[in-house]
Structures are given as C-alpha cells and as structure tokens.
LUMLOVO-385033 format. One line per field, with one value per residue (C-alpha): x, y, z; residue number from 1. Coordinates in Angstrom, 1 decimal, padded with zeros to 4 digits. Example, Ala and Ser with C-alpha at 12.3 -4.5 7.8 and 13.67 -1.06 7.14 Angstrom:
px c(012.3:013.7)
py c(-004.5:-001.1)
pz c(007.8:007.1)
resi c(1:2)
//
This chain:
px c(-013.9:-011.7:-013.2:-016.5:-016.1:-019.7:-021.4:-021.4:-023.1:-025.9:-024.1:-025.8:-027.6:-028.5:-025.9:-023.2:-024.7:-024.7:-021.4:-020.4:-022.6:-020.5:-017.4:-016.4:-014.9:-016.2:-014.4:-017.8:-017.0:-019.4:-021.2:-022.8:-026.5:-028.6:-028.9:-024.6:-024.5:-026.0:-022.1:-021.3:-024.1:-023.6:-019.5:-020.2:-022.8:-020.2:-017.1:-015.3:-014.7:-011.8:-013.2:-015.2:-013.7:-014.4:-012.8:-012.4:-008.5:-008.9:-011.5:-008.6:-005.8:-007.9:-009.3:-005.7:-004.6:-006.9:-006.8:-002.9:-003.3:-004.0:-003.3:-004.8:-007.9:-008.5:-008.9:-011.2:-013.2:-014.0:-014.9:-017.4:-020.8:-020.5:-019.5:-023.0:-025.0:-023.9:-023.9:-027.3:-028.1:-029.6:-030.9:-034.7:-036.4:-034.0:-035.1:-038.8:-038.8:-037.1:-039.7:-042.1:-041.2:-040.6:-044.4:-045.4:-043.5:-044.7:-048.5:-047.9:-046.3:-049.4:-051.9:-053.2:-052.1:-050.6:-047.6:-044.4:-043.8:-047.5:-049.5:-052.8:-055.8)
py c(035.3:033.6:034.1:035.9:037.9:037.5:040.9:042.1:042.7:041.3:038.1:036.8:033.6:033.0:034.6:033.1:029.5:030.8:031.6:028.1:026.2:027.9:027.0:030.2:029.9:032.3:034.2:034.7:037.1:035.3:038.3:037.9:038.1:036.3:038.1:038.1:034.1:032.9:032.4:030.6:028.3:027.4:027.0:024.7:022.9:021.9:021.7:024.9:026.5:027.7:030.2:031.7:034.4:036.4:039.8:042.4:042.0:038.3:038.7:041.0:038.3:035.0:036.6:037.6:033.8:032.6:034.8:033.9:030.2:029.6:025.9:024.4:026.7:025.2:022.1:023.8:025.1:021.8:020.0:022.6:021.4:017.9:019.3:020.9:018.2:015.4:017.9:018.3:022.1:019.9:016.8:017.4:014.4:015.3:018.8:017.9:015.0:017.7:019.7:017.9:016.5:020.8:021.3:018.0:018.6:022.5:021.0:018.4:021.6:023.3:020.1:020.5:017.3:013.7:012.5:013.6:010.8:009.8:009.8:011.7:009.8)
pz c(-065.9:-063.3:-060.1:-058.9:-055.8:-053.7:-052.8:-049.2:-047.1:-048.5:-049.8:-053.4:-053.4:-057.3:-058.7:-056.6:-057.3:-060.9:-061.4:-059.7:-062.1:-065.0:-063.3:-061.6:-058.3:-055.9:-053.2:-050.4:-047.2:-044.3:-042.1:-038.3:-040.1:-042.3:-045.6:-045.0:-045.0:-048.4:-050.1:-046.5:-047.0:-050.3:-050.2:-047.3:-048.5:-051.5:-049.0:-050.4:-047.3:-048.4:-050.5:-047.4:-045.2:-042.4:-042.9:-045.1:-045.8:-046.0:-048.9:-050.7:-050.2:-050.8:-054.5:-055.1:-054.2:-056.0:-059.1:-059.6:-059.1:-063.1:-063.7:-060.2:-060.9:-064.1:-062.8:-059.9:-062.9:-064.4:-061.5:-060.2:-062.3:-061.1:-057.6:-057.2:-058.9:-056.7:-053.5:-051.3:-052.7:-055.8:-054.2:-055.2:-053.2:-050.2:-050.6:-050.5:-047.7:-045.6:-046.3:-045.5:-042.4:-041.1:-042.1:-040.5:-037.3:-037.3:-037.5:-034.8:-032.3:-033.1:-032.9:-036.0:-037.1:-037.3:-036.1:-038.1:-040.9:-040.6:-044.2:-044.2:-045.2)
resi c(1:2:3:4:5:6:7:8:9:10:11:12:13:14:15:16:17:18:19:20:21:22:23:24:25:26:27:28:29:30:31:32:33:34:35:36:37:38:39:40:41:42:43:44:45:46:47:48:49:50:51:52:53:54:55:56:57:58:59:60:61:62:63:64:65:66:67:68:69:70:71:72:73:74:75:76:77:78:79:80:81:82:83:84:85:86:87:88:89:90:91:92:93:94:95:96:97:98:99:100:101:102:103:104:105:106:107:108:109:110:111:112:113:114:115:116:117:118:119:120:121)
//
C-alpha cells in the first residue's frame, strides 16, 4: 500500500494512526465537526499538515500527488514510526500529567478539591 486515504465524514482515529505506524502516508479531509477532525489532529500533532485538506477535490488531487511521488515517499515511509514515537500522540507521562491536571482543575471549578498541582494526602 502507498497511501491510505482517511474516511469521511467521520474521519478514522485508530486506523489512520495505524496505517502511519506501518509507514503509510495518509491523505485526511478536515470537516467543520468533531467526529470529521481525528486525521487533522493527528497529522498536526506530527507536523504533516500537508497531507490534510479541506475539500473534496483537494483530497482527489493531494492522494493523486502523493500517489505518483514514488522515491520522495519512500523516504516519507521510513521516517513515519520514529515520527510518531518522538511526537506528543505517544508521550505517556505527558499524556497522564495532562490528565491529571484537567481532573484536578475540573474538581477545584467544582470545590471538591485542592488546588490544581496540589498532592492529596
């Protein structure tokens, strides 16, 4: 497989992380709602925006692009694994302070607890 194109209008999530963990480019279409956004979220997160497009025709012509780029895409391919490990999608510990601190400052708005970065005892 060269490239994956990302479903719309309910864009993938795991699938589309998937195929970039194998090395497959994918080619996401960004919509105006939530469930349309996943692809957008995850190329930007790893700085592929270029792979993201707004419109219908521009999905056509960037998979086309993309599809008859052979040598330069190889090199895309290979890079892609170590693209997502050092990128924040896979950052555990950033992941779960991040966490933390939403839950934290959610409590405090609600009074039910400490102040955000305070331990419990």
């Amino acid at each position: 497989m060269d490239i994956a194109l990302d479903t719309f209008p309910c864009a993938g999530g795991t699938t589309t992380f998937d195929a970039l963990w194998m090395g497959v480019p994918v080619v996401s279409l960004a919509g105006d709602r939530p469930f349309s956004r996943g692809g957008a979220s995850i190329l930007g997160n790893l700085g592929l925006t270029q792979w993201l497009v707004e419109t219908r025709e521009d999905y056509i012509e960037r998979a086309v692009e993309l599809g008859a780029i052979a040598v330069p895409l190889a090199a895309i391919r290979r890079g892609l694994r170590a693209r997502l490990e050092a990128s924040a999608l896979m950052d555990a510990p950033l992941f779960a302070r991040s966490m933390e601190e939403a839950i934290e400052t959610m409590c405090v708005a609600r009074g039910l607890g400490a102040e955000p970065g305070m331990k419990a005892t």
